[in-house]
Rosetta silent file (secondary structure, phi, psi, omega in degrees, C-alpha in Angstrom):
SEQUENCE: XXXXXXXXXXXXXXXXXXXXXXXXXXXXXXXXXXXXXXXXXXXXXXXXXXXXXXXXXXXXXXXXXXXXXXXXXXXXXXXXXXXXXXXXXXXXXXXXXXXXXXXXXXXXXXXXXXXXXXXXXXXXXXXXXXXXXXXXXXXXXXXXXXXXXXXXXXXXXXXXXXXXXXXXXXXXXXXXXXXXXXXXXXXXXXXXXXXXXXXXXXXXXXXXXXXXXXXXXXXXXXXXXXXXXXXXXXXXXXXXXXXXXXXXXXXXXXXXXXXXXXXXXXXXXXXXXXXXXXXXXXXXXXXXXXXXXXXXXXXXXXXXXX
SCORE:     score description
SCORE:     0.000 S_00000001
   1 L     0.000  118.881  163.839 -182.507  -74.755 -178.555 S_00000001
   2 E  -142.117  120.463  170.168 -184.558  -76.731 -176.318 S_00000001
   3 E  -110.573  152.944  169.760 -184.864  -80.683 -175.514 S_00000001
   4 E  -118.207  120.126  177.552 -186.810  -82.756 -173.261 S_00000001
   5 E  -100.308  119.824  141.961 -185.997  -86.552 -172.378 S_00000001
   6 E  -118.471  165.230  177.866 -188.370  -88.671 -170.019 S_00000001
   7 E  -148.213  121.057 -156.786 -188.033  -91.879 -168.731 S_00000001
   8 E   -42.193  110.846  151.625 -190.424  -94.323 -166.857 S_00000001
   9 E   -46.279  151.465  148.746 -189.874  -95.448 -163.355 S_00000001
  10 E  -135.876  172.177  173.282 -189.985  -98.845 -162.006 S_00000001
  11 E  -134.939  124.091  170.901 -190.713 -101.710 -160.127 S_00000001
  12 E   -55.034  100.272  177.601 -189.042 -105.477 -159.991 S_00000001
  13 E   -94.311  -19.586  163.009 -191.605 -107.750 -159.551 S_00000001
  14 E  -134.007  167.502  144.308 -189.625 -111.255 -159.693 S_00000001
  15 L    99.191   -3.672  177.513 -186.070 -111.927 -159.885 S_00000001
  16 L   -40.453  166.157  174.000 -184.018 -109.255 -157.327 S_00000001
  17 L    66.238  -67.947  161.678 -181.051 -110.262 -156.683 S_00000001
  18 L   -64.774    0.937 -171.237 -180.980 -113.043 -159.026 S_00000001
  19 H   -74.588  -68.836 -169.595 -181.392 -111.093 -162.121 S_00000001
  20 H   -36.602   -9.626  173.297 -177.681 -110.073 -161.634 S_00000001
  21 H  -113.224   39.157 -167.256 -176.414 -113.719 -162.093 S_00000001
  22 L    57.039   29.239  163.051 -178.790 -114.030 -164.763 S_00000001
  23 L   -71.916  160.020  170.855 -182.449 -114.977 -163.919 S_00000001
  24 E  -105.781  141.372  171.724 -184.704 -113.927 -166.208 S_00000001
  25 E  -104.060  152.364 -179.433 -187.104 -110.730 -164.354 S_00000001
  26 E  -110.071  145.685  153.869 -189.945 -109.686 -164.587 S_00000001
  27 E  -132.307  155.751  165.232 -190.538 -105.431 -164.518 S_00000001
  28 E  -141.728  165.915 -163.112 -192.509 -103.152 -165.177 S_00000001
  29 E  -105.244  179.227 -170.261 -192.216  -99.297 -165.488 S_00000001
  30 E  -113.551  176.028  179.698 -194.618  -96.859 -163.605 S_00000001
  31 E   -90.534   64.875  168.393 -196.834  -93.759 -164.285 S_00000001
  32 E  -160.815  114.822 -177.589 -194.310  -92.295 -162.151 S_00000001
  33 E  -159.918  174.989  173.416 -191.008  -91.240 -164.098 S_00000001
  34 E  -128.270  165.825 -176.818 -188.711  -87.807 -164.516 S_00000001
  35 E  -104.432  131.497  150.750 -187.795  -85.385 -167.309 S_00000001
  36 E  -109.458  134.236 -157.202 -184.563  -83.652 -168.080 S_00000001
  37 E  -125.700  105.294 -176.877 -185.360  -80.501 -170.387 S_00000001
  38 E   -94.958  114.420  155.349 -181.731  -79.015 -171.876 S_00000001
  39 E  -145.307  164.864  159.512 -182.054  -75.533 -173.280 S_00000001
  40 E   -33.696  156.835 -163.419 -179.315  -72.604 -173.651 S_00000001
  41 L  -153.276  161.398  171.107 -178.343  -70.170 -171.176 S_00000001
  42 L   -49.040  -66.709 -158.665 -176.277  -66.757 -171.287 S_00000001
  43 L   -72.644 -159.564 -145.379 -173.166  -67.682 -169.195 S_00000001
  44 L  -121.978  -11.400  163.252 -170.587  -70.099 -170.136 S_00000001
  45 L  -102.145  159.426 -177.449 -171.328  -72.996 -167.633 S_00000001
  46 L   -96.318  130.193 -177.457 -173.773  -75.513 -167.388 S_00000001
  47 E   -95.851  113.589 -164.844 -176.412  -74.628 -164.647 S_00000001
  48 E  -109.408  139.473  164.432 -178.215  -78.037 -163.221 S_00000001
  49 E  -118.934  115.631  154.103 -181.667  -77.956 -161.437 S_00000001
  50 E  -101.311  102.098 -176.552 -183.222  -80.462 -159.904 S_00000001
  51 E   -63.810  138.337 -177.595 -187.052  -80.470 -159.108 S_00000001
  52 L   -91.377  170.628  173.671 -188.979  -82.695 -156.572 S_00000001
  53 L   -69.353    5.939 -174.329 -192.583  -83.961 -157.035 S_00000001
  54 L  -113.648   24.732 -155.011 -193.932  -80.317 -155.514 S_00000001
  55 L    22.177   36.828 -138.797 -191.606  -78.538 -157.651 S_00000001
  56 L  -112.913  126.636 -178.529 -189.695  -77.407 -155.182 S_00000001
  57 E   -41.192  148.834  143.935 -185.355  -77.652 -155.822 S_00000001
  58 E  -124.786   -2.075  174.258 -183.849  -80.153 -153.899 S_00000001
  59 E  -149.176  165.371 -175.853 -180.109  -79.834 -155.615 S_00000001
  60 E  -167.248  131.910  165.423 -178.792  -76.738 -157.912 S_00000001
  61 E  -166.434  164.605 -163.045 -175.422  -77.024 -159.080 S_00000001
  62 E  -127.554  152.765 -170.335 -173.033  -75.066 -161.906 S_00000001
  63 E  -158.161  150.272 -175.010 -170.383  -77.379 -163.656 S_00000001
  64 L  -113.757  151.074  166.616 -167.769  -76.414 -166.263 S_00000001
  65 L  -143.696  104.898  177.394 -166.074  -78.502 -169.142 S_00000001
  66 E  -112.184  127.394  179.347 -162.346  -78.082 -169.696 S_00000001
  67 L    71.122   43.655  165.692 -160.133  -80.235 -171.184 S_00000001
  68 L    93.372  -51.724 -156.353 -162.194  -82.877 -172.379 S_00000001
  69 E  -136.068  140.541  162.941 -163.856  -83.326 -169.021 S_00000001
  70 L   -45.218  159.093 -165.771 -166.856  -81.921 -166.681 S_00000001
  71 L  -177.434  137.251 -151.605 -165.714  -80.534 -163.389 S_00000001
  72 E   -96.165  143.684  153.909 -168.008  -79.113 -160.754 S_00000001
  73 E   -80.543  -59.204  170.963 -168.281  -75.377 -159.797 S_00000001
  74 E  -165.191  158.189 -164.504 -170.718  -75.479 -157.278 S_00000001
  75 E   144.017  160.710  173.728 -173.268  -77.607 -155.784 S_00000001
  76 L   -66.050  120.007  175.114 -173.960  -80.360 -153.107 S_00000001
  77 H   -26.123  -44.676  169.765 -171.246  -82.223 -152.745 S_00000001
  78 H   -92.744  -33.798 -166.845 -172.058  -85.997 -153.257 S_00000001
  79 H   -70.175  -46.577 -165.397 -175.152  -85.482 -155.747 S_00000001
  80 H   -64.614  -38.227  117.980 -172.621  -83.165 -157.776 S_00000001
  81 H     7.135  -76.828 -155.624 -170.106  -85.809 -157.741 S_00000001
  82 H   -93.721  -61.571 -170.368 -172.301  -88.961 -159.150 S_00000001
  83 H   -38.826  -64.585  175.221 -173.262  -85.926 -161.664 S_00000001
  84 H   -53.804  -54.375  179.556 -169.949  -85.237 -163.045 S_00000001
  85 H   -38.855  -42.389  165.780 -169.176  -88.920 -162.959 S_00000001
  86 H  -108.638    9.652  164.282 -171.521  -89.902 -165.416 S_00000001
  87 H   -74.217  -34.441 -177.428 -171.494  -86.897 -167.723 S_00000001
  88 H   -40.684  -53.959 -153.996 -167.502  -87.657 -167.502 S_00000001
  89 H   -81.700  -52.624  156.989 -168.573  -91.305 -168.666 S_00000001
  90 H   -31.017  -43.881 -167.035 -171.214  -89.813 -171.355 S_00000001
  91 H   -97.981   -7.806  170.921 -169.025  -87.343 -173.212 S_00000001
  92 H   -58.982  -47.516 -174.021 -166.549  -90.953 -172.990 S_00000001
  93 H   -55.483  -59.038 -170.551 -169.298  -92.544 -175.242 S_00000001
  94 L  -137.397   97.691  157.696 -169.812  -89.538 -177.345 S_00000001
  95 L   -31.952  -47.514 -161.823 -167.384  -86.811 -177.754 S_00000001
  96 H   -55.317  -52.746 -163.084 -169.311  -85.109 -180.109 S_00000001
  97 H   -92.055   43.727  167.030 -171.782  -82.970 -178.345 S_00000001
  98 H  -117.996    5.695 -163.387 -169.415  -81.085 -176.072 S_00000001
  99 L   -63.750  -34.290 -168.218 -167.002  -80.649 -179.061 S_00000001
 100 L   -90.572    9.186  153.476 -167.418  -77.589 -179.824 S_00000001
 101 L   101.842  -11.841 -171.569 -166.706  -76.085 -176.484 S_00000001
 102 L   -83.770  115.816  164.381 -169.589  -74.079 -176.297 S_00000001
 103 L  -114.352   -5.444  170.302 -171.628  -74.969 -172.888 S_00000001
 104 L   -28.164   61.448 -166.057 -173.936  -72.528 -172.026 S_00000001
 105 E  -124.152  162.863  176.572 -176.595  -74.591 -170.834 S_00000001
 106 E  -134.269  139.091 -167.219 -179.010  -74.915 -168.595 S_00000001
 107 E  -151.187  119.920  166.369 -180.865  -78.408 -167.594 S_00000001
 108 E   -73.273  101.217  146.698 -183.808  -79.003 -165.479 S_00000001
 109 E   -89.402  130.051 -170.575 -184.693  -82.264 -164.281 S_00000001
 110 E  -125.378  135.761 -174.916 -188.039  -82.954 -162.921 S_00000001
 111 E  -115.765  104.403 -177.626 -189.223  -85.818 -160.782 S_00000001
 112 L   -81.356    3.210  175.075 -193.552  -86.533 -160.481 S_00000001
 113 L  -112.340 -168.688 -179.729 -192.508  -89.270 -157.460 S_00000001
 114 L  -116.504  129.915 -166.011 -190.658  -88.863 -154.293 S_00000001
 115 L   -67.253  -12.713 -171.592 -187.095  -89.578 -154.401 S_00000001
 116 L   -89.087   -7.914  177.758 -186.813  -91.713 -151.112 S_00000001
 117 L   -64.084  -56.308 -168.354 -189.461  -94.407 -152.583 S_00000001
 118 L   101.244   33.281  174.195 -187.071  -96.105 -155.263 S_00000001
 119 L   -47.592  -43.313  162.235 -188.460  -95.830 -158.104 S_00000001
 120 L   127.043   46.762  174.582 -185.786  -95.200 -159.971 S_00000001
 121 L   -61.728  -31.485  162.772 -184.595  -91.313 -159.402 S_00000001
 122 L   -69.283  -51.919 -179.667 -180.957  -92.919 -161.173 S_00000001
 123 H   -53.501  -47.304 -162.365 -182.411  -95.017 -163.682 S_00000001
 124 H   -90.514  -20.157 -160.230 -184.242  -92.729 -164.822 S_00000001
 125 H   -95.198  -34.151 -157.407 -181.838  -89.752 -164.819 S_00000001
 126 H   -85.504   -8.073  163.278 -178.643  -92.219 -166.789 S_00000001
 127 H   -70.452  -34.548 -162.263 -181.451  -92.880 -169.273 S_00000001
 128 H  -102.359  -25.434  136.542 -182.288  -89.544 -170.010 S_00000001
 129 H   -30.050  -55.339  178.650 -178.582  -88.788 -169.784 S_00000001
 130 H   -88.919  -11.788  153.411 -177.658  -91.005 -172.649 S_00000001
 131 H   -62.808  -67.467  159.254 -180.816  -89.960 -174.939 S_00000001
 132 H    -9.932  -96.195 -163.661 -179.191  -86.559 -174.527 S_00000001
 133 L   -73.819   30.663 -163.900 -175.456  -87.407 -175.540 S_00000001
 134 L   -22.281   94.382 -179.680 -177.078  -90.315 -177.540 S_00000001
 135 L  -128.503  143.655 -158.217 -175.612  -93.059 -176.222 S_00000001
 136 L   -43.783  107.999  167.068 -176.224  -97.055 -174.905 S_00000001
 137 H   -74.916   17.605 -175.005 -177.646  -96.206 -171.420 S_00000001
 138 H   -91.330  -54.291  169.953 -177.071  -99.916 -170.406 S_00000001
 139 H   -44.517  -64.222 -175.871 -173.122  -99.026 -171.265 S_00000001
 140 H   -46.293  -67.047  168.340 -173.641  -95.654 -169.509 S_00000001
 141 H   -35.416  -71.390 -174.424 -175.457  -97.617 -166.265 S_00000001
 142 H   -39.818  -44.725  179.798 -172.562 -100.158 -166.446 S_00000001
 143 H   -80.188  -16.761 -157.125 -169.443  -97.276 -166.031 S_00000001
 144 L  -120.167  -79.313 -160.321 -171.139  -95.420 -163.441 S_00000001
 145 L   -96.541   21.187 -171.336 -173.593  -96.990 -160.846 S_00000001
 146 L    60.217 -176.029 -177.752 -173.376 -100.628 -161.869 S_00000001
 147 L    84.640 -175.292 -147.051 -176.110 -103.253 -161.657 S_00000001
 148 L  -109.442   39.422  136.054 -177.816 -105.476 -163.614 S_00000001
 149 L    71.316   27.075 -178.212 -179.828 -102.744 -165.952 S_00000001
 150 L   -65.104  -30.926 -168.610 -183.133 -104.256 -165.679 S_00000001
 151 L   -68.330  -29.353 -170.073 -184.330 -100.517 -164.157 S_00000001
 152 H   -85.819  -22.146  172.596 -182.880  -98.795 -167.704 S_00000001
 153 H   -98.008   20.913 -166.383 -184.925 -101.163 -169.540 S_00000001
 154 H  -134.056  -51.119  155.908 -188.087 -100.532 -167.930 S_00000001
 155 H   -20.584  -78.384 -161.011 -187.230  -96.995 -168.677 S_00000001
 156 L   -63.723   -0.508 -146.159 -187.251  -97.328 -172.250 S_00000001
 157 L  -141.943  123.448  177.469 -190.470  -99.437 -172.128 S_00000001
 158 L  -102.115   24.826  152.721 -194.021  -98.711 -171.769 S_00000001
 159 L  -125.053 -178.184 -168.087 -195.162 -102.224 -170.843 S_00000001
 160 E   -85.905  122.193 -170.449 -194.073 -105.049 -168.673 S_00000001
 161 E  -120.256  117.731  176.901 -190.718 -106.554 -170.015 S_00000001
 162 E   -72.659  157.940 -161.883 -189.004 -109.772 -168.718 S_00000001
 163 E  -116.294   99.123  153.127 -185.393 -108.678 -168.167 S_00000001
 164 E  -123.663  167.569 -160.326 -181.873 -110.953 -168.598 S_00000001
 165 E  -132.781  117.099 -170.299 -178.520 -110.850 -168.724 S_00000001
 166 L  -105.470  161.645 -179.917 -176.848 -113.601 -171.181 S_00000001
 167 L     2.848   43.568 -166.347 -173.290 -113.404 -171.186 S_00000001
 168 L    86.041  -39.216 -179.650 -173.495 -110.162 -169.634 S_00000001
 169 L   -83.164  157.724  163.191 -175.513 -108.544 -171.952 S_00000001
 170 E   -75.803  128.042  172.871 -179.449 -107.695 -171.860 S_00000001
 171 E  -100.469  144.262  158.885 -182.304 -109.239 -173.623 S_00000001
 172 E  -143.652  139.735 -144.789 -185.371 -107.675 -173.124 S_00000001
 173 E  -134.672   95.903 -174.781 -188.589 -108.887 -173.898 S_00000001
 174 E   -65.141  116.055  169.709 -192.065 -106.520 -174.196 S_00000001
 175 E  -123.887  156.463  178.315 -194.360 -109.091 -172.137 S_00000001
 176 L  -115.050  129.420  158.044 -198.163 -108.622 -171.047 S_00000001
 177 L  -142.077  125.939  118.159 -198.789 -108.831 -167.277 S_00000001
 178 L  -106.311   68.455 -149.012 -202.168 -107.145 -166.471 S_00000001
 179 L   -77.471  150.837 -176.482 -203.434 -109.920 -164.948 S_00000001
 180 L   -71.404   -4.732 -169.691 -207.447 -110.161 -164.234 S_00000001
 181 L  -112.661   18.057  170.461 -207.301 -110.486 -160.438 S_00000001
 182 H   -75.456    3.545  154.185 -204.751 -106.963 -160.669 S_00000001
 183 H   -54.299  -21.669  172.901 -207.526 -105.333 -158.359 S_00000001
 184 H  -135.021   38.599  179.728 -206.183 -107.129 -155.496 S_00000001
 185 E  -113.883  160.382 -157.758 -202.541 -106.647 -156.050 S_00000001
 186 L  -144.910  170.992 -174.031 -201.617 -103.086 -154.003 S_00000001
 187 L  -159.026  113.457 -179.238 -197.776 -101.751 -153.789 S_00000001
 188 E  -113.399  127.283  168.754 -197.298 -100.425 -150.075 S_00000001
 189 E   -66.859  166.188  149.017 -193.794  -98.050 -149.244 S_00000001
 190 L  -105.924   29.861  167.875 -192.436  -99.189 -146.302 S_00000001
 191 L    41.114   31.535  154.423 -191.393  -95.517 -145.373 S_00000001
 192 L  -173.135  157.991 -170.413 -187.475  -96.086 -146.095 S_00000001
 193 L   -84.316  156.223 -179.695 -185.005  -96.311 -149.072 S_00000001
 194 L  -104.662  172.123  118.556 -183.165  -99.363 -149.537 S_00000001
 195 L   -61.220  106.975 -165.076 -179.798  -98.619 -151.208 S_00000001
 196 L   -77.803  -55.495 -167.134 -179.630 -100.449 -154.370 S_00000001
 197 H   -74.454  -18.452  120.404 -176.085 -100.556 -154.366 S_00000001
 198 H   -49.377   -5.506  158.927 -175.891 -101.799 -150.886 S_00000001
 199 H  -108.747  -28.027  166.581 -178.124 -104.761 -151.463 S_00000001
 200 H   -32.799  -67.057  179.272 -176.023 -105.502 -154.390 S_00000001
 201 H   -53.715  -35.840 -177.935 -172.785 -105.880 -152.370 S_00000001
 202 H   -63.037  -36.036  177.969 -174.691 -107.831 -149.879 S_00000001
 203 H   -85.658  -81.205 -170.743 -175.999 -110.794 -152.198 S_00000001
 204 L   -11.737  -24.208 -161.868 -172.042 -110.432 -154.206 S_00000001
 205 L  -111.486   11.985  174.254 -170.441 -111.387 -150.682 S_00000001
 206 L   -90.015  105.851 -176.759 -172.781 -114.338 -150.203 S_00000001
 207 L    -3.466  107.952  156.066 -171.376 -118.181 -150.402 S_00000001
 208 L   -31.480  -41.751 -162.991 -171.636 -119.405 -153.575 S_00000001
 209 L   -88.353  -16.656  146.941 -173.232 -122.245 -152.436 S_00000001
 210 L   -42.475 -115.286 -158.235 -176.712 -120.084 -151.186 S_00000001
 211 L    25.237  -63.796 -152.280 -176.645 -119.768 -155.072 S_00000001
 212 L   -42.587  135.756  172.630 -176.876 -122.734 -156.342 S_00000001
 213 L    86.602  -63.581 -155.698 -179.639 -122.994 -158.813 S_00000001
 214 H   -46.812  -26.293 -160.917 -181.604 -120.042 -157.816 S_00000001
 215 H   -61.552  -55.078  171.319 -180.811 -118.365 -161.008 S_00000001
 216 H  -101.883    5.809  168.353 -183.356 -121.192 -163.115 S_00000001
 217 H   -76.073  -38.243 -120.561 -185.628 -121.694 -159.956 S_00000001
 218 H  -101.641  -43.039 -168.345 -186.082 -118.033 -160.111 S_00000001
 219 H   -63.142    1.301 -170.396 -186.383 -117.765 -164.263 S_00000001
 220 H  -101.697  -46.977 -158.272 -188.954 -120.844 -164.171 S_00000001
 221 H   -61.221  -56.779 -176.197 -191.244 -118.818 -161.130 S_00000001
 222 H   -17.942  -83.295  156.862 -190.742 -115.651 -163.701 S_00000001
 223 H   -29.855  -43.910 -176.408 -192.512 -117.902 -166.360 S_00000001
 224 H   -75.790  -58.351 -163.672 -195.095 -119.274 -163.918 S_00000001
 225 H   -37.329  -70.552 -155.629 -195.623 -115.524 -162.724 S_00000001
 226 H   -64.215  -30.102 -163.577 -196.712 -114.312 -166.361 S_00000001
 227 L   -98.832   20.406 -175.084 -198.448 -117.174 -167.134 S_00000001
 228 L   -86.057  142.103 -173.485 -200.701 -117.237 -163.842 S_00000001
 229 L  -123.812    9.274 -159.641 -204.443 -116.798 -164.455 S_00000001
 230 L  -130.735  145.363  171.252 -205.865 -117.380 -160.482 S_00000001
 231 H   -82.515  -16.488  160.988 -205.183 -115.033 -157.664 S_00000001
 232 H   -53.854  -74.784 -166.735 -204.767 -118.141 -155.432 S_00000001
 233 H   -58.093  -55.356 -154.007 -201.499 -119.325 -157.622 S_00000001
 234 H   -57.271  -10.228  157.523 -200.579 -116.052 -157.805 S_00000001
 235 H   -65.168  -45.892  173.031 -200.057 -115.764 -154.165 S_00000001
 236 H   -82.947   16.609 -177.886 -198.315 -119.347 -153.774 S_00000001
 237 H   -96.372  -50.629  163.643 -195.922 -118.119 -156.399 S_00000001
 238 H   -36.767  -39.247 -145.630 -195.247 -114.787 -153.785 S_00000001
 239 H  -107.032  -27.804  168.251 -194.572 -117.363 -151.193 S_00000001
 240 H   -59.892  -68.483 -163.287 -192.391 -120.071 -153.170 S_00000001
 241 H   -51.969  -45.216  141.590 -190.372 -117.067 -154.795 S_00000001
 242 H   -19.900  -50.563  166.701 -189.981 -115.259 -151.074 S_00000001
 243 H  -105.040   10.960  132.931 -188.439 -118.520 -149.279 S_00000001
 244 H   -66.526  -31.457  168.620 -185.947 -118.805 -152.166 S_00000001
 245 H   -81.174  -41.631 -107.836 -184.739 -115.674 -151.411 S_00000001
 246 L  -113.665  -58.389  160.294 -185.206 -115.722 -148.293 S_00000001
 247 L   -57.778  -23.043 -178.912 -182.959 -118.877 -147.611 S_00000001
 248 L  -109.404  -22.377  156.163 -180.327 -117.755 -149.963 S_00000001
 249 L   -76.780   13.736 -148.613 -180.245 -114.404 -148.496 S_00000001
 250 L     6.738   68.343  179.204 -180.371 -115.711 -144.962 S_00000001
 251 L  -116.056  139.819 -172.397 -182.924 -112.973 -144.305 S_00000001
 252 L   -75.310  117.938  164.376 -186.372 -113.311 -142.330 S_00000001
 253 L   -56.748  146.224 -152.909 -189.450 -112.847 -145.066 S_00000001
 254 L   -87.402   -4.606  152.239 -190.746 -109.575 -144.650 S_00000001
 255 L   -85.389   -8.738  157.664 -194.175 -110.849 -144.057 S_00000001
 256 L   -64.913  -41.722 -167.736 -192.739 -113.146 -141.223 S_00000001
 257 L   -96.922    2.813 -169.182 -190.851 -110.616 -139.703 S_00000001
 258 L  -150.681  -54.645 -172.845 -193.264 -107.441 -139.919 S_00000001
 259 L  -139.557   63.064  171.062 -196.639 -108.464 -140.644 S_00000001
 260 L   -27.594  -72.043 -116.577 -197.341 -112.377 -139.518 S_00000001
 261 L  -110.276    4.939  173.957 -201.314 -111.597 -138.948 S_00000001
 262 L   -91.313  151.295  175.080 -202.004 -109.920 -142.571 S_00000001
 263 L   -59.835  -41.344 -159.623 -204.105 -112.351 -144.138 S_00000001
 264 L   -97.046 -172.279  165.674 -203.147 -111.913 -148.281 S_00000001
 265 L   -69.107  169.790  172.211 -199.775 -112.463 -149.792 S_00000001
 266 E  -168.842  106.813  173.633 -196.679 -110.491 -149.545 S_00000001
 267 E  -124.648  134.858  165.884 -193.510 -109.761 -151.515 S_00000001
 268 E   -62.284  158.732 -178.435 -190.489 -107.636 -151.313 S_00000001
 269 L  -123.876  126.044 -171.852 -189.333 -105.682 -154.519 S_00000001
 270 L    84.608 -155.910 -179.676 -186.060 -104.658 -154.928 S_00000001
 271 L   -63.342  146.081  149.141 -183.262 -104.744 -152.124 S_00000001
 272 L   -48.789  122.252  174.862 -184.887 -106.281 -149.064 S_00000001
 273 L   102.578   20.713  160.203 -185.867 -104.186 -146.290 S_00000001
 274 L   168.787  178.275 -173.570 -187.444 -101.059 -148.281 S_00000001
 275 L    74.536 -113.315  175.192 -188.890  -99.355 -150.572 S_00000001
 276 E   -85.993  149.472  149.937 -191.848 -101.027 -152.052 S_00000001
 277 E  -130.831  145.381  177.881 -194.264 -104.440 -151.361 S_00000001
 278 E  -107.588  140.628 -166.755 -196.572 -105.882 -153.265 S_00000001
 279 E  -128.034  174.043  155.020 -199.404 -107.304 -151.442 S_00000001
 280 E  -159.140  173.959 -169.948 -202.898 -108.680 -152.147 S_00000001
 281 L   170.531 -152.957 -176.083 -206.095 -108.729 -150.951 S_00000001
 282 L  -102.098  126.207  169.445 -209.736 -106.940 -150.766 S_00000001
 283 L   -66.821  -17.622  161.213 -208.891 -103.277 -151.008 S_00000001
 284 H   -41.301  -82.856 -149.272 -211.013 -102.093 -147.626 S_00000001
 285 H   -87.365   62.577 -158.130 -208.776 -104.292 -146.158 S_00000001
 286 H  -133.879  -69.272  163.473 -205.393 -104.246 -147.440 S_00000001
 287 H   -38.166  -63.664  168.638 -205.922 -100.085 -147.117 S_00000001
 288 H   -39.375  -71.718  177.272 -207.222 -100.648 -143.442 S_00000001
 289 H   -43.681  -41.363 -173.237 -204.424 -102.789 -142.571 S_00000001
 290 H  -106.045   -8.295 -172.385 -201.369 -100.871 -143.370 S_00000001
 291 H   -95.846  -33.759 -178.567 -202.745  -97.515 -142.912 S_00000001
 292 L   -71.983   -2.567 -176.688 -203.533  -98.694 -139.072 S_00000001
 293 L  -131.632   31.924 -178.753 -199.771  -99.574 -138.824 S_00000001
 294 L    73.418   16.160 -177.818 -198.234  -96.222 -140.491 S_00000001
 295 L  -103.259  112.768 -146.888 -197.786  -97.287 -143.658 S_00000001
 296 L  -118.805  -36.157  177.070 -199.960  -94.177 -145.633 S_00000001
 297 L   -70.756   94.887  171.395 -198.409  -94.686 -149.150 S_00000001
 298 E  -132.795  125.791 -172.157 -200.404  -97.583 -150.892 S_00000001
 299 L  -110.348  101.967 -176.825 -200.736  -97.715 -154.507 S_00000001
 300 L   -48.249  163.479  153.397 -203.620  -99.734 -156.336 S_00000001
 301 H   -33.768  -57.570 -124.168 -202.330 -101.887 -159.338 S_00000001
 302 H  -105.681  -38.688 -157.145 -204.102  -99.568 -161.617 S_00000001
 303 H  -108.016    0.690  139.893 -202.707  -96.366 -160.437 S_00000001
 304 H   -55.988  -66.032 -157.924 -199.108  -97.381 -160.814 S_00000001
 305 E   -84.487  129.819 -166.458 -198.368  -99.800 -162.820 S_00000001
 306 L   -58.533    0.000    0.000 -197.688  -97.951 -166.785 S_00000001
């Protein structure tokens, strides 16, 4: 017996923060995503591998399931941890495929990105976790690491999807953004992980009254976003959507605070303060610019975006 799950990385291009109060988002998933590959094994535990984008381990752990529930053998402590926690929460969903007691498995997960970008090394693993024990990975997402599941729907989706959460639950929407001027949109790391669940907490503990509104300012710029045909709006749409956060997070925009003197647009993605930006410009200089200030990871539209 052998299966293989994969599921699509991503990136938030409107709506952080606000999605969780219900903005509508825009995402899309990347040519960058991981695999989990389940097949049978001799012993009597399940034996977990996890590959990097070189193939190279970076966690190996053995896990048992007695009584109903997974329980670690051996392995790194916190990744083994988050592991049991949501197979615990999986076999919650669905009973069935651990019923018959038999575990002798072995499961591989493989990653083609690097886990410190943010891509979505979770999203992508609780998706292909619940295609396994096939079960809602929105549900799954919800029990374990939280958040507003826009990243699990980007998964599932090999185009650009607006994202929202109506009375808690998600609509998702297959939308087209290639836009014709995506030659001079670029997606630069900023050579550190944000914690998604640490920018979460941060906007949760913030005065209602930053709030106010942003939620339909943010779902109207969403709208404007898709429906931009000039590289000019799309750039004042970066810079309206930027000082709305930027005032309700009382945070410094990250082209104010880091790079004044580039010329093109610039927005954060995700948690503030890492992981990806999307910029534009002329590709000399966009490439020129950020590579002269240590930033080496820059990703064309084209060679990203699914």
């Amino acid at each position: 017996m052998k299966k293989e799950f994969y599921s699509n990385g991503k990136l938030l291009i409107t709506g952080e923060y606000a999605v969780l109060d219900g903005a509508k988002a825009l995402a899309v998933p990347t040519k960058f995503g991981q695999s989990l590959e389940i097949e049978t094994s001799e012993g009597k535990n399940i034996e977990w591998n996890s590959f990097d984008e070189h193939g190279n381990l970076w966690f190996q752990g053995e896990f048992n399931f007695k009584n109903g529930e997974f329980q670690q053998i051996k392995g790194e402590q916190e990744v083994s941890e988050r592991l049991v926690e949501i197979l615990n929460e999986a076999n919650k969903l669905n009973p069935e495929i651990f019923s018959t007691g038999k575990t002798g498995i072995r499961v591989n997960t493989r990653l083609n990105f690097n886990r410190n970008w943010g891509l979505g090394t979770s999203s992508t693993l609780i998706n292909n976790i619940a295609n396994w024990f096939g079960v809602d990975a929105f549900k799954l997402l919800k029990n374990t690491f939280g958040g507003s599941g826009y990243d699990i729907a980007a998964a599932q989706n090999e185009q650009a999807i607006t994202y929202q959460l109506t009375q808690n639950e998600p609509s998702v929407l297959r939308s087209n953004f290639h836009p014709d001027y995506s030659d001079n949109i670029f997606f630069v790391y900023l050579n550190e992980k944000k914690n998604s669940r640490d920018a979460i907490e941060h906007y949760k503990a913030l005065p209602e009254t930053n709030k106010t509104g942003l939620s339909e300012k943010i779902s109207s710029l969403t709208e404007q976003f898709l429906n931009c045909t000039t590289l000019t709006e799309f750039e004042l749409l970066i810079n309206i959507h930027e000082t709305l956060l930027s005032r309700t997070l009382q945070t410094p925009k990250v082209k104010q605070e880091r790079f004044p003197e580039f010329p093109g647009a610039i927005k954060s993605l995700g948690g503030w303060g890492g992981d990806f930006i999307m910029v534009t410009g002329d590709q000399a200089a966009v490439f020129e610019y950020f590579e002269n200030k240590g930033f080496k990871t820059i990703f064309a539209f084209q060679d990203i975006v699914l």
